[in-house]
N, C-alpha and C positions, 0 to 999 in steps of 0.2 A: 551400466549396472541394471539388472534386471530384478528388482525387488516386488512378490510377490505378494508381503503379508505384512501388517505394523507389529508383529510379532517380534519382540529384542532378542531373538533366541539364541547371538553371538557373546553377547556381554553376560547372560542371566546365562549360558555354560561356561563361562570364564570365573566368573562369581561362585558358580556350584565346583570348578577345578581348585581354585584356591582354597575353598572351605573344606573341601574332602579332600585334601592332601595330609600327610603326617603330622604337618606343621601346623596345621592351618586346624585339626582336629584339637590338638594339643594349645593354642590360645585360645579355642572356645573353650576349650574343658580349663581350664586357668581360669578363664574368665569370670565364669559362672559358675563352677564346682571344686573349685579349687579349697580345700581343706585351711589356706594361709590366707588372711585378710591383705598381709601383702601383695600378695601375686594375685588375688583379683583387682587390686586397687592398681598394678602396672598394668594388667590385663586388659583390665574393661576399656579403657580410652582407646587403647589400639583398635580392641575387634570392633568399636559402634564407630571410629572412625573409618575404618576399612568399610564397614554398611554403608556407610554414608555416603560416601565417595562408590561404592559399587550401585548405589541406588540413581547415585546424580548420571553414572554412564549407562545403564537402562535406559532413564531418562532421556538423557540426550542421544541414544540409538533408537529410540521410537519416535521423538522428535523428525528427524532424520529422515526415517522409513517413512514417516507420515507425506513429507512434503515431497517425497519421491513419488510414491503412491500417486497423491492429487496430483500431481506436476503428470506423470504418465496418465494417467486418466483424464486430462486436458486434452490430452493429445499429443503434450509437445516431447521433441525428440534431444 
């Protein structure tokens, strides 16, 4: 694997596909603009959980990248 940069930019487009899909547009607008106190109160816990977890796998895909990076710039093969 030849990793070039510690840039996540496989997870942070996977992140941006599921949030700009029909669906994915349609709980954020629940979430936060939703007219029923119900439907933001189902709402909100799903989309900051979905952040959460899309922020822990940037995370752990820079992590990643990083120690490939230094590992290739050691030297080793």
């Amino acid at each position: 694997m030849h990793v070039r940069t510690r840039w996540p930019w496989i997870s942070l487009l996977l992140g941006v596909i599921v949030a700009l899909n029909p669906v994915g547009l349609d709980f954020l607008h629940s979430a936060f603009f939703a007219g029923e106190q119900l439907a933001r109160n189902i709402a909100q816990p799903i989309v900051l959980t979905a952040l959460a977890i899309i922020v822990l796998v940037v995370l752990l895909e820079w992590l990643v990248r990083s120690f490939l990076v230094k590992r290739r710039a050691r030297g080793a093969s």
